[in-house]
MITORTOR-869223 format. One record per residue (C-alpha): residue in one letter; x, y, z. Coordinates in Angstrom, 1 decimal, padded with zeros to 4 digits, always signed. Example, Ala and Ser with C-alpha at 12.3 -4.5 7.8 and 13.67 -1.06 7.14 Angstrom:
// residues 2
r: A	px: +012.3	py: -004.5	pz: +007.8;
r: S	px: +013.7	py: -001.1	pz: +007.1;
//
This chain:
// residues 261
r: X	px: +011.2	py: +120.8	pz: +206.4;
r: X	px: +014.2	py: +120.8	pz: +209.0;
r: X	px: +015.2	py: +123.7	pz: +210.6;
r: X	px: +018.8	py: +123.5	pz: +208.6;
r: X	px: +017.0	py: +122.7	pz: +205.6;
r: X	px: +014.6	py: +126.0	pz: +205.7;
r: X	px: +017.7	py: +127.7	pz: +206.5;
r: X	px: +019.2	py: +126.7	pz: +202.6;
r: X	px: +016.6	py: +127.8	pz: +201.6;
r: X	px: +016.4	py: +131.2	pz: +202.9;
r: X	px: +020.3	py: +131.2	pz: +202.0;
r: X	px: +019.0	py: +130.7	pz: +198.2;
r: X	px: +016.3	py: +133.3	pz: +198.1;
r: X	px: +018.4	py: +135.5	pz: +199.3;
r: X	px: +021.2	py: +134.3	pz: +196.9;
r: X	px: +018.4	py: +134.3	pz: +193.5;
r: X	px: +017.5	py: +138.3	pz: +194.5;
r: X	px: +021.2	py: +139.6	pz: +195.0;
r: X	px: +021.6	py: +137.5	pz: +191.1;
r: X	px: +018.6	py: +139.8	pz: +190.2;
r: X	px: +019.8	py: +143.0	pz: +191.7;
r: X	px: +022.9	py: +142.3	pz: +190.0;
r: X	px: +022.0	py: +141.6	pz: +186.3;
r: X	px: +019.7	py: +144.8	pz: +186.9;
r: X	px: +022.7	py: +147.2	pz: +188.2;
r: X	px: +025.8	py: +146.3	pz: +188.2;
r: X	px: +025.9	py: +143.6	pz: +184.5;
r: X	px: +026.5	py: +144.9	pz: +181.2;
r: X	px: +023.3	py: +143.3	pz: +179.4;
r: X	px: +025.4	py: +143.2	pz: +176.1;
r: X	px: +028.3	py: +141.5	pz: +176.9;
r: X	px: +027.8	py: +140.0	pz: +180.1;
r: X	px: +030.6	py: +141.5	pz: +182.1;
r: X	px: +030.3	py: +142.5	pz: +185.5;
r: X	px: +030.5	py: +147.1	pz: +186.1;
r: X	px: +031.0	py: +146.9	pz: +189.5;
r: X	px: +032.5	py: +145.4	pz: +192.0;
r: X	px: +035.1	py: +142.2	pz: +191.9;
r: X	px: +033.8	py: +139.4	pz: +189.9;
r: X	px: +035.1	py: +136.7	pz: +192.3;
r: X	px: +032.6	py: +137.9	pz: +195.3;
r: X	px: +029.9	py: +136.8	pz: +192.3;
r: X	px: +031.4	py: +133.1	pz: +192.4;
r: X	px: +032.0	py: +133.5	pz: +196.4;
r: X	px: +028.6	py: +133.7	pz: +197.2;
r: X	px: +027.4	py: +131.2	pz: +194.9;
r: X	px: +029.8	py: +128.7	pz: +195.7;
r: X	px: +029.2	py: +129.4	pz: +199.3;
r: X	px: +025.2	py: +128.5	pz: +198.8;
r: X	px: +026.1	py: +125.7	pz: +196.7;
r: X	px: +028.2	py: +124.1	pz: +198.8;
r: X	px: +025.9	py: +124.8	pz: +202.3;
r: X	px: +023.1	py: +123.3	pz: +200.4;
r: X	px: +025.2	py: +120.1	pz: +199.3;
r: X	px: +026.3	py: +119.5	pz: +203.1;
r: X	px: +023.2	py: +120.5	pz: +204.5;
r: X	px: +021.8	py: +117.5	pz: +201.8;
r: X	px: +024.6	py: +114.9	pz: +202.6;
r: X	px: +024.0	py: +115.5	pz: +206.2;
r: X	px: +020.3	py: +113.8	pz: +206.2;
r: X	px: +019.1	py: +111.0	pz: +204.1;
r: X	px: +016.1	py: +111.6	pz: +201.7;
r: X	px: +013.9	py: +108.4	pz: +202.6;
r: X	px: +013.1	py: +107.0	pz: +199.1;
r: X	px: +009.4	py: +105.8	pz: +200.1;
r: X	px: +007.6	py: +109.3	pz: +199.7;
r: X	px: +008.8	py: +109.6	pz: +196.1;
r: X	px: +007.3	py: +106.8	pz: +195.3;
r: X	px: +003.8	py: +108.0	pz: +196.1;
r: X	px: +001.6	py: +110.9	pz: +195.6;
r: X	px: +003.7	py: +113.7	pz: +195.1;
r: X	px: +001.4	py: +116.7	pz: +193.7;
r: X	px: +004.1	py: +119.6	pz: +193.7;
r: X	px: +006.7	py: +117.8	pz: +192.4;
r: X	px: +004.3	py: +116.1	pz: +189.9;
r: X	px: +003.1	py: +119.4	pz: +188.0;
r: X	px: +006.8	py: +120.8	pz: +188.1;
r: X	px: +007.9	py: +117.9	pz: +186.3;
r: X	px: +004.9	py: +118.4	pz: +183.5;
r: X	px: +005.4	py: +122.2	pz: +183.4;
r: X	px: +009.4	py: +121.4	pz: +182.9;
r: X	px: +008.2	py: +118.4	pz: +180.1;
r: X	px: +005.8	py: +121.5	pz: +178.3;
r: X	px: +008.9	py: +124.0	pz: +178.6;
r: X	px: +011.5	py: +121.7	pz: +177.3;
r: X	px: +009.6	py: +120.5	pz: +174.2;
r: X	px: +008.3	py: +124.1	pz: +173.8;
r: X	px: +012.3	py: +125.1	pz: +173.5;
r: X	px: +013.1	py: +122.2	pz: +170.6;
r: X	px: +010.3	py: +123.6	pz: +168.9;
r: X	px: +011.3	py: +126.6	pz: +169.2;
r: X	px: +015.0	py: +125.5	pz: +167.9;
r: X	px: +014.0	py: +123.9	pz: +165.1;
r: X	px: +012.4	py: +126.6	pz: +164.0;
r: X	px: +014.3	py: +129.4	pz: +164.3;
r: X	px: +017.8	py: +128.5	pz: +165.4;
r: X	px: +020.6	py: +127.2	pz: +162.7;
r: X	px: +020.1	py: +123.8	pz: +161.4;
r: X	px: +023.3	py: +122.8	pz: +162.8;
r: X	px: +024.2	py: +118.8	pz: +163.6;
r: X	px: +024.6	py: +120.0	pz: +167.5;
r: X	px: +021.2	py: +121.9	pz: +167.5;
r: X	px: +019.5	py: +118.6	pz: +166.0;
r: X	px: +021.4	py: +116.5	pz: +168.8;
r: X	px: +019.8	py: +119.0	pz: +171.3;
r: X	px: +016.8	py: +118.8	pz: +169.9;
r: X	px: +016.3	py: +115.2	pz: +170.1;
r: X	px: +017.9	py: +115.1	pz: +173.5;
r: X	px: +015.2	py: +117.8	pz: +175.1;
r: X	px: +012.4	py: +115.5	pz: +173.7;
r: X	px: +013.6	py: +112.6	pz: +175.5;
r: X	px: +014.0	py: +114.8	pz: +178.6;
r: X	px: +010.4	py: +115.6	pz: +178.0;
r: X	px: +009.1	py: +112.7	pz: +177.8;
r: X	px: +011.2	py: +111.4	pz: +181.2;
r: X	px: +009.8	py: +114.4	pz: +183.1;
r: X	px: +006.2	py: +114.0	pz: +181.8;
r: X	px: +006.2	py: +110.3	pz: +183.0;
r: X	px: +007.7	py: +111.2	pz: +186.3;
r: X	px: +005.1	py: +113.6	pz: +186.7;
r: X	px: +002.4	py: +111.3	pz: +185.8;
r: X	px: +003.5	py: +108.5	pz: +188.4;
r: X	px: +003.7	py: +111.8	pz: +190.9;
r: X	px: +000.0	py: +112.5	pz: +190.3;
r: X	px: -001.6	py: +109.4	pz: +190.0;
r: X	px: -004.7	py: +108.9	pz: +191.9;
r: X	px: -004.9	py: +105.2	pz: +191.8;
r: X	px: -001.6	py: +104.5	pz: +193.4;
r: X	px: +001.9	py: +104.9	pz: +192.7;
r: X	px: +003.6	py: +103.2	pz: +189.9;
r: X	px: +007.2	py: +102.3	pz: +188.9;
r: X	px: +007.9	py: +105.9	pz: +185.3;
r: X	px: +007.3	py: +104.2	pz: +182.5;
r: X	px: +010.0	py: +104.1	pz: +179.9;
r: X	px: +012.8	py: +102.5	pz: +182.3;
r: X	px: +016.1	py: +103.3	pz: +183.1;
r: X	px: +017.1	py: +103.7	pz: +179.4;
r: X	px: +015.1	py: +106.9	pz: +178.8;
r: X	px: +015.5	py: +108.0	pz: +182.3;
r: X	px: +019.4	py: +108.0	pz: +181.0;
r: X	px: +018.5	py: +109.5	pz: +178.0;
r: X	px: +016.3	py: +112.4	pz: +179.7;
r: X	px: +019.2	py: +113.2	pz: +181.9;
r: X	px: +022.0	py: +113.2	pz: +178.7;
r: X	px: +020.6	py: +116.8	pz: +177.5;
r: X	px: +022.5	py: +118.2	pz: +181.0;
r: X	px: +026.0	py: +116.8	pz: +180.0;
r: X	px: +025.1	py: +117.5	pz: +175.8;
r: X	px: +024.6	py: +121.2	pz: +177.2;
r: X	px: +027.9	py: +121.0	pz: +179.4;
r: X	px: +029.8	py: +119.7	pz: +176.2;
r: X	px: +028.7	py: +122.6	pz: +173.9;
r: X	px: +029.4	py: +125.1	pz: +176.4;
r: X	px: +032.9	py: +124.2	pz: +176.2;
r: X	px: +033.1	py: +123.7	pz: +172.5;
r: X	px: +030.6	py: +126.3	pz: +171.3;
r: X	px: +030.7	py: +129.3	pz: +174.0;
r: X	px: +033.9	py: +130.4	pz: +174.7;
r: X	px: +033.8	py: +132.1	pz: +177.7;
r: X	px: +036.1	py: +134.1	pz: +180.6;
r: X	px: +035.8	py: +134.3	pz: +184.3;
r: X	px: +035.0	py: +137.6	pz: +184.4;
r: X	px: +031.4	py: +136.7	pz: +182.1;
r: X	px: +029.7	py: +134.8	pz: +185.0;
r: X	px: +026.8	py: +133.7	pz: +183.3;
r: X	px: +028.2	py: +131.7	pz: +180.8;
r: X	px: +030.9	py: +130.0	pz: +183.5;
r: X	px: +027.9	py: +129.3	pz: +185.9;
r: X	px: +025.3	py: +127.8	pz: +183.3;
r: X	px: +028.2	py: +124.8	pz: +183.1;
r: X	px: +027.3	py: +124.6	pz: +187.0;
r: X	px: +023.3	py: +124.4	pz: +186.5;
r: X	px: +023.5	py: +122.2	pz: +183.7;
r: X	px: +025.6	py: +119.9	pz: +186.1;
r: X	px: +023.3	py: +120.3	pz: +188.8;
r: X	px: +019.9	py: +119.4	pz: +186.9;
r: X	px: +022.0	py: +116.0	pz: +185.7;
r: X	px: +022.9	py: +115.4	pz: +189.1;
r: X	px: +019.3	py: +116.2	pz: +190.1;
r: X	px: +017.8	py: +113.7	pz: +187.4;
r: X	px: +020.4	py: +111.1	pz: +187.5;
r: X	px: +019.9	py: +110.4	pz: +191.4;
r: X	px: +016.0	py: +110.3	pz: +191.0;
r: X	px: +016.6	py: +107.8	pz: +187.9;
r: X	px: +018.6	py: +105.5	pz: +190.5;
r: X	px: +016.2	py: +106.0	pz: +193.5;
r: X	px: +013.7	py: +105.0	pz: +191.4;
r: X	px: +015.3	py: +101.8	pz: +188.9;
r: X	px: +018.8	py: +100.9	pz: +191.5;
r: X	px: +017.3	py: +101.7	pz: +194.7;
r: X	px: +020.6	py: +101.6	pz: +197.4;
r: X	px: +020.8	py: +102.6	pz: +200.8;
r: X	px: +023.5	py: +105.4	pz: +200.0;
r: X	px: +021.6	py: +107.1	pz: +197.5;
r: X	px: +019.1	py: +109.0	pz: +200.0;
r: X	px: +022.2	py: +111.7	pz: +200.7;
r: X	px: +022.9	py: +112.3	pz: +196.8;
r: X	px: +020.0	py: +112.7	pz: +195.8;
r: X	px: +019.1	py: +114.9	pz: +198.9;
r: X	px: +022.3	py: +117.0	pz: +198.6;
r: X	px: +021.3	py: +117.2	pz: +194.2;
r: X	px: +018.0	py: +118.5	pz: +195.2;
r: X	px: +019.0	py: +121.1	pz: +197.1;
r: X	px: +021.8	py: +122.1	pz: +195.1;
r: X	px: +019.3	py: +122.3	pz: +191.8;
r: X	px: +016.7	py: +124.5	pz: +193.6;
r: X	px: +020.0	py: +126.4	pz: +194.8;
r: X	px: +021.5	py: +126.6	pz: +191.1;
r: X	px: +018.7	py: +126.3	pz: +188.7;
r: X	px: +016.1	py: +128.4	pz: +190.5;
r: X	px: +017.1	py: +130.3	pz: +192.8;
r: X	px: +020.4	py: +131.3	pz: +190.0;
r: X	px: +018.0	py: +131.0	pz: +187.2;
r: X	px: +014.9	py: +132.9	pz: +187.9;
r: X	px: +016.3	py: +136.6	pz: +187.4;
r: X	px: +018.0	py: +135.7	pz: +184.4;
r: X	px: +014.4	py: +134.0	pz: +182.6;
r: X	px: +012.3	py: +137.6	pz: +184.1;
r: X	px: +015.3	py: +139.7	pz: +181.9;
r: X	px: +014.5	py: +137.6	pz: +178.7;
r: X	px: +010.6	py: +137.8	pz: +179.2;
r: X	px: +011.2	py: +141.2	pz: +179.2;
r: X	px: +013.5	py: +141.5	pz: +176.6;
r: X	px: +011.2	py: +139.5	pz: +174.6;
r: X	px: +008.2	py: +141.5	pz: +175.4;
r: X	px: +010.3	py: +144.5	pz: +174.3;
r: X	px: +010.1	py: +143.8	pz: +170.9;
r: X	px: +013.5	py: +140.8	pz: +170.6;
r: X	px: +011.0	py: +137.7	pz: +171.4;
r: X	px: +012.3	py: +135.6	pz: +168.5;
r: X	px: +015.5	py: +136.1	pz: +169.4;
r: X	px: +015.2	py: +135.1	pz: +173.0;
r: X	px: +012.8	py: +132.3	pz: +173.3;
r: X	px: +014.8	py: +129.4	pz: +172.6;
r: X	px: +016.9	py: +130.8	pz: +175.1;
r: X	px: +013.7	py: +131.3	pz: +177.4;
r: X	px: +011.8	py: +128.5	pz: +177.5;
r: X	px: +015.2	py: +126.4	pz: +178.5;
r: X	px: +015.7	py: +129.1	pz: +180.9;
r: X	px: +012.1	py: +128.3	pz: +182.6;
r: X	px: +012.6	py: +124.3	pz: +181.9;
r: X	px: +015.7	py: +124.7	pz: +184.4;
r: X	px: +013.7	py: +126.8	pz: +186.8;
r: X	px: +010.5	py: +123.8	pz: +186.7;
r: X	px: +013.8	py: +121.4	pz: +187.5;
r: X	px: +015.0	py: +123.2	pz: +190.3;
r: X	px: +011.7	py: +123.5	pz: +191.6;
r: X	px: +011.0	py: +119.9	pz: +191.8;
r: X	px: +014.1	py: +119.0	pz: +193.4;
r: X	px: +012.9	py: +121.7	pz: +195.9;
r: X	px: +009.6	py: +119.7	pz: +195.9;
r: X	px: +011.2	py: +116.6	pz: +196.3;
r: X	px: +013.4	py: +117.4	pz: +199.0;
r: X	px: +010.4	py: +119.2	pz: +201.1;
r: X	px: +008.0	py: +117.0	pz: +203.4;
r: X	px: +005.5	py: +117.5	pz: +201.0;
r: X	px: +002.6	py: +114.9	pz: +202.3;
r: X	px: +002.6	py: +111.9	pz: +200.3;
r: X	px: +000.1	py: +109.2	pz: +200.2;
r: X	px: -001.6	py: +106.7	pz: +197.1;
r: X	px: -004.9	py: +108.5	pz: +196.6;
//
Protein backbone atom coordinates (compact mmCIF):
# COMPACT_ATOMS: atom_id res chain seq x y z
CA UNK A 1 0.00 0.00 0.00
CA UNK A 2 1.35 3.64 -0.81
CA UNK A 3 2.45 5.70 1.71
CA UNK A 4 -0.66 8.22 0.95
CA UNK A 5 -2.83 5.43 0.81
CA UNK A 6 -1.93 3.90 4.43
CA UNK A 7 -2.25 7.43 5.41
CA UNK A 8 -6.45 7.13 4.48
CA UNK A 9 -6.39 4.65 6.08
CA UNK A 10 -5.13 5.65 9.43
CA UNK A 11 -7.40 8.94 8.65
CA UNK A 12 -10.44 6.28 8.73
CA UNK A 13 -9.60 4.34 11.84
CA UNK A 14 -9.23 7.13 13.44
CA UNK A 15 -12.52 8.64 11.93
CA UNK A 16 -14.64 4.84 12.64
CA UNK A 17 -13.47 5.22 16.75
CA UNK A 18 -14.28 9.08 17.18
CA UNK A 19 -18.06 7.65 15.39
CA UNK A 20 -17.88 5.07 18.21
CA UNK A 21 -16.90 7.34 21.08
CA UNK A 22 -19.60 9.46 19.90
CA UNK A 23 -22.76 7.15 19.59
CA UNK A 24 -21.34 5.94 23.15
CA UNK A 25 -21.21 9.62 24.87
CA UNK A 26 -22.29 12.24 23.30
CA UNK A 27 -25.77 10.56 20.95
CA UNK A 28 -29.14 10.18 22.37
CA UNK A 29 -29.64 6.31 21.46
CA UNK A 30 -33.47 7.06 21.25
CA UNK A 31 -33.71 9.58 18.98
CA UNK A 32 -30.61 9.94 17.37
CA UNK A 33 -29.70 13.55 18.12
CA UNK A 34 -26.41 14.69 18.97
CA UNK A 35 -25.99 16.03 23.29
CA UNK A 36 -22.91 17.58 22.81
CA UNK A 37 -21.19 19.56 20.82
CA UNK A 38 -22.14 21.22 17.24
CA UNK A 39 -23.60 18.74 14.86
CA UNK A 40 -21.73 20.19 11.87
CA UNK A 41 -18.10 19.16 13.29
CA UNK A 42 -19.90 15.48 12.93
CA UNK A 43 -20.34 16.06 9.06
CA UNK A 44 -16.77 18.11 9.01
CA UNK A 45 -14.81 15.38 9.87
CA UNK A 46 -16.57 12.93 7.80
CA UNK A 47 -16.67 14.84 4.87
CA UNK A 48 -13.07 15.70 5.37
CA UNK A 49 -12.08 11.75 5.34
CA UNK A 50 -14.37 11.19 2.57
CA UNK A 51 -13.17 13.52 0.44
CA UNK A 52 -9.06 12.86 1.34
CA UNK A 53 -9.90 9.31 0.53
CA UNK A 54 -11.56 10.12 -2.93
CA UNK A 55 -8.48 12.29 -4.03
CA UNK A 56 -6.00 10.17 -2.56
CA UNK A 57 -8.09 7.40 -4.98
CA UNK A 58 -8.24 9.64 -8.17
CA UNK A 59 -4.69 10.49 -7.68
CA UNK A 60 -3.43 6.79 -8.62
CA UNK A 61 -4.86 4.32 -10.97
CA UNK A 62 -6.12 0.90 -9.59
CA UNK A 63 -4.49 -1.49 -12.38
CA UNK A 64 -7.43 -3.73 -13.32
CA UNK A 65 -5.18 -6.97 -13.88
CA UNK A 66 -4.93 -8.05 -10.05
CA UNK A 67 -8.74 -8.13 -9.81
CA UNK A 68 -8.90 -10.34 -12.14
CA UNK A 69 -6.88 -13.05 -10.32
CA UNK A 70 -6.66 -14.62 -7.03
CA UNK A 71 -7.84 -12.33 -4.72
CA UNK A 72 -8.29 -14.29 -1.16
CA UNK A 73 -9.34 -11.18 1.15
CA UNK A 74 -11.50 -9.62 -1.07
CA UNK A 75 -12.97 -13.07 -2.11
CA UNK A 76 -14.32 -14.13 1.50
CA UNK A 77 -15.49 -10.46 2.14
CA UNK A 78 -17.53 -10.67 -0.75
CA UNK A 79 -19.14 -14.22 0.53
CA UNK A 80 -19.45 -13.04 4.13
CA UNK A 81 -21.27 -9.79 2.59
CA UNK A 82 -23.50 -12.48 0.12
CA UNK A 83 -24.37 -14.62 3.70
CA UNK A 84 -25.20 -11.22 5.50
CA UNK A 85 -27.26 -9.76 2.83
CA UNK A 86 -29.48 -12.75 2.31
CA UNK A 87 -29.49 -13.35 6.10
CA UNK A 88 -31.15 -9.62 6.27
CA UNK A 89 -34.10 -10.47 3.53
CA UNK A 90 -34.70 -13.38 5.53
CA UNK A 91 -34.85 -11.72 8.27
CA UNK A 92 -37.33 -9.06 6.59
CA UNK A 93 -39.63 -11.26 5.37
CA UNK A 94 -40.09 -12.54 8.46
CA UNK A 95 -40.44 -10.14 10.74
CA UNK A 96 -40.68 -6.73 9.08
CA UNK A 97 -44.15 -5.40 7.48
CA UNK A 98 -45.22 -6.95 4.36
CA UNK A 99 -45.05 -3.80 2.62
CA UNK A 100 -44.62 -3.50 -1.48
CA UNK A 101 -41.12 -1.55 -0.70
CA UNK A 102 -39.88 -4.27 1.79
CA UNK A 103 -40.71 -7.03 -0.97
CA UNK A 104 -38.74 -4.78 -3.56
CA UNK A 105 -35.82 -4.76 -1.02
CA UNK A 106 -36.12 -8.13 -0.53
CA UNK A 107 -35.66 -9.22 -3.91
CA UNK A 108 -33.07 -6.61 -4.57
CA UNK A 109 -30.66 -7.89 -1.52
CA UNK A 110 -30.93 -11.46 -3.09
CA UNK A 111 -29.67 -10.33 -6.38
CA UNK A 112 -26.94 -8.48 -4.46
CA UNK A 113 -26.26 -11.74 -2.95
CA UNK A 114 -25.94 -13.60 -5.49
CA UNK A 115 -23.49 -10.84 -7.45
CA UNK A 116 -21.21 -10.77 -4.37
CA UNK A 117 -21.14 -14.63 -3.96
CA UNK A 118 -20.02 -14.98 -7.64
CA UNK A 119 -17.47 -12.29 -7.26
CA UNK A 120 -16.21 -13.97 -4.45
CA UNK A 121 -16.02 -17.27 -6.13
CA UNK A 122 -14.00 -15.86 -9.26
CA UNK A 123 -11.79 -14.22 -6.28
CA UNK A 124 -10.99 -17.63 -4.78
CA UNK A 125 -10.69 -19.87 -7.46
CA UNK A 126 -7.86 -22.07 -7.54
CA UNK A 127 -7.87 -23.06 -11.07
CA UNK A 128 -7.55 -19.65 -12.51
CA UNK A 129 -9.40 -16.58 -12.72
CA UNK A 130 -12.62 -16.43 -14.54
CA UNK A 131 -14.82 -13.69 -16.09
CA UNK A 132 -18.43 -13.49 -12.43
CA UNK A 133 -20.89 -15.39 -13.79
CA UNK A 134 -24.26 -13.84 -14.23
CA UNK A 135 -22.96 -10.85 -16.55
CA UNK A 136 -23.41 -7.30 -16.49
CA UNK A 137 -27.24 -7.69 -16.02
CA UNK A 138 -27.09 -9.00 -12.48
CA UNK A 139 -23.96 -7.15 -11.70
CA UNK A 140 -26.56 -4.09 -12.40
CA UNK A 141 -29.11 -5.62 -10.49
CA UNK A 142 -26.74 -6.40 -7.34
CA UNK A 143 -25.67 -2.85 -7.30
CA UNK A 144 -29.65 -1.47 -7.63
CA UNK A 145 -30.35 -2.38 -3.71
CA UNK A 146 -27.77 0.88 -3.01
CA UNK A 147 -29.95 3.43 -5.00
CA UNK A 148 -33.50 1.32 -3.79
CA UNK A 149 -32.03 2.13 -0.22
CA UNK A 150 -31.21 5.82 -1.22
CA UNK A 151 -34.84 6.16 -2.65
CA UNK A 152 -36.58 4.99 0.60
CA UNK A 153 -34.50 7.03 2.69
CA UNK A 154 -35.93 9.97 1.15
CA UNK A 155 -39.47 8.71 0.86
CA UNK A 156 -39.77 6.59 3.99
CA UNK A 157 -37.30 8.25 6.70
CA UNK A 158 -37.74 11.61 7.13
CA UNK A 159 -34.91 12.94 8.57
CA UNK A 160 -33.06 16.50 9.90
CA UNK A 161 -29.43 17.52 9.88
CA UNK A 162 -29.13 17.52 13.25
CA UNK A 163 -29.96 13.24 13.29
CA UNK A 164 -26.66 12.31 11.57
CA UNK A 165 -27.18 8.83 11.15
CA UNK A 166 -29.98 8.88 9.14
CA UNK A 167 -28.40 11.88 6.68
CA UNK A 168 -25.10 9.82 6.47
CA UNK A 169 -26.63 6.21 5.67
CA UNK A 170 -27.85 8.19 2.24
CA UNK A 171 -23.85 8.69 1.93
CA UNK A 172 -22.92 4.86 2.56
CA UNK A 173 -25.60 3.59 0.55
CA UNK A 174 -24.10 5.83 -2.27
CA UNK A 175 -20.74 4.76 -1.59
CA UNK A 176 -21.33 0.80 -1.70
CA UNK A 177 -23.16 1.56 -5.35
CA UNK A 178 -20.29 3.47 -6.39
CA UNK A 179 -18.06 0.69 -4.93
CA UNK A 180 -20.11 -2.11 -6.89
CA UNK A 181 -20.89 -0.21 -9.95
CA UNK A 182 -17.09 0.49 -10.81
CA UNK A 183 -16.06 -3.20 -10.12
CA UNK A 184 -19.18 -4.32 -12.52
CA UNK A 185 -17.46 -2.03 -15.35
CA UNK A 186 -13.75 -3.06 -14.55
CA UNK A 187 -14.85 -6.27 -14.94
CA UNK A 188 -17.72 -6.40 -18.20
CA UNK A 189 -16.55 -2.48 -19.88
CA UNK A 190 -13.01 -2.50 -19.08
CA UNK A 191 -11.68 1.42 -19.97
CA UNK A 192 -8.57 2.93 -19.31
CA UNK A 193 -10.29 5.80 -17.04
CA UNK A 194 -11.97 3.50 -14.83
CA UNK A 195 -8.69 2.50 -12.69
CA UNK A 196 -9.14 6.10 -10.69
CA UNK A 197 -13.05 5.51 -9.91
CA UNK A 198 -13.02 2.57 -8.90
CA UNK A 199 -9.80 3.29 -6.84
CA UNK A 200 -11.28 6.63 -5.34
CA UNK A 201 -15.01 4.17 -4.64
CA UNK A 202 -12.87 1.78 -2.84
CA UNK A 203 -11.43 3.95 -0.55
CA UNK A 204 -14.36 6.01 -0.02
CA UNK A 205 -16.53 2.60 0.92
CA UNK A 206 -13.90 1.33 3.41
CA UNK A 207 -13.99 5.16 4.59
CA UNK A 208 -17.98 5.25 4.70
CA UNK A 209 -19.21 1.83 5.17
CA UNK A 210 -16.65 0.49 7.56
CA UNK A 211 -14.87 2.62 9.10
CA UNK A 212 -18.63 4.88 9.63
CA UNK A 213 -20.40 1.56 9.97
CA UNK A 214 -18.64 -0.58 12.41
CA UNK A 215 -19.62 1.25 15.79
CA UNK A 216 -22.98 1.61 14.80
CA UNK A 217 -23.41 -2.63 13.97
CA UNK A 218 -21.33 -3.28 17.80
CA UNK A 219 -24.41 -0.90 19.43
CA UNK A 220 -27.12 -3.21 17.75
CA UNK A 221 -25.28 -6.51 18.59
CA UNK A 222 -25.49 -5.28 21.90
CA UNK A 223 -28.75 -3.98 21.84
CA UNK A 224 -29.81 -7.18 20.55
CA UNK A 225 -28.01 -9.30 22.98
CA UNK A 226 -29.79 -7.08 25.59
CA UNK A 227 -32.83 -8.66 25.18
CA UNK A 228 -34.38 -6.23 21.63
CA UNK A 229 -32.70 -8.94 19.05
CA UNK A 230 -35.87 -9.20 16.88
CA UNK A 231 -36.14 -5.78 16.69
CA UNK A 232 -32.70 -5.02 15.49
CA UNK A 233 -31.56 -7.76 13.27
CA UNK A 234 -32.93 -6.79 10.06
CA UNK A 235 -31.34 -3.66 10.80
CA UNK A 236 -28.05 -5.64 11.85
CA UNK A 237 -27.25 -8.01 9.43
CA UNK A 238 -27.57 -4.93 6.61
CA UNK A 239 -25.51 -3.06 9.01
CA UNK A 240 -22.56 -5.89 8.82
CA UNK A 241 -23.41 -6.57 4.85
CA UNK A 242 -22.18 -2.79 4.45
CA UNK A 243 -19.20 -3.30 6.78
CA UNK A 244 -18.14 -6.90 4.47
CA UNK A 245 -18.59 -4.14 1.42
CA UNK A 246 -16.40 -1.67 2.71
CA UNK A 247 -14.00 -4.16 3.55
CA UNK A 248 -13.56 -5.47 0.20
CA UNK A 249 -13.20 -2.26 -1.42
CA UNK A 250 -10.39 -1.94 1.32
CA UNK A 251 -9.21 -5.43 -0.05
CA UNK A 252 -9.42 -4.50 -3.43
CA UNK A 253 -7.65 -1.32 -3.23
CA UNK A 254 -4.61 -2.91 -1.01
CA UNK A 255 -1.63 -4.77 -2.84
CA UNK A 256 -2.96 -7.78 -1.77
CA UNK A 257 -0.76 -10.54 -3.81
CA UNK A 258 -2.55 -11.86 -6.61
CA UNK A 259 -1.80 -14.79 -8.72
CA UNK A 260 -4.03 -17.88 -10.59
CA UNK A 261 -3.40 -20.74 -8.19
Amino acid sequence: MEPLELIIVLLCVLLGLGRGADLAFATDAATGLCTAGAVWWRYLALGAVVLAAVLAGRSRPLPPEPLRSRRPAAGVLAFAGAVCMLAAGAAQFVLAAGTVSTFVRILLEVACAVWLSNLGRSWLRGDGWKTPAGGLPLAIAGSALFYWNVLMRFMENSSSWHRVQPTAAVWQEMAALLLLAALARTLYLPRPENGRSLHAAALAAFCLCLCWELPRVLLLLAAGFGGGMAAVLPELLSGLALCCIGGMGLACAGKEKAGNN
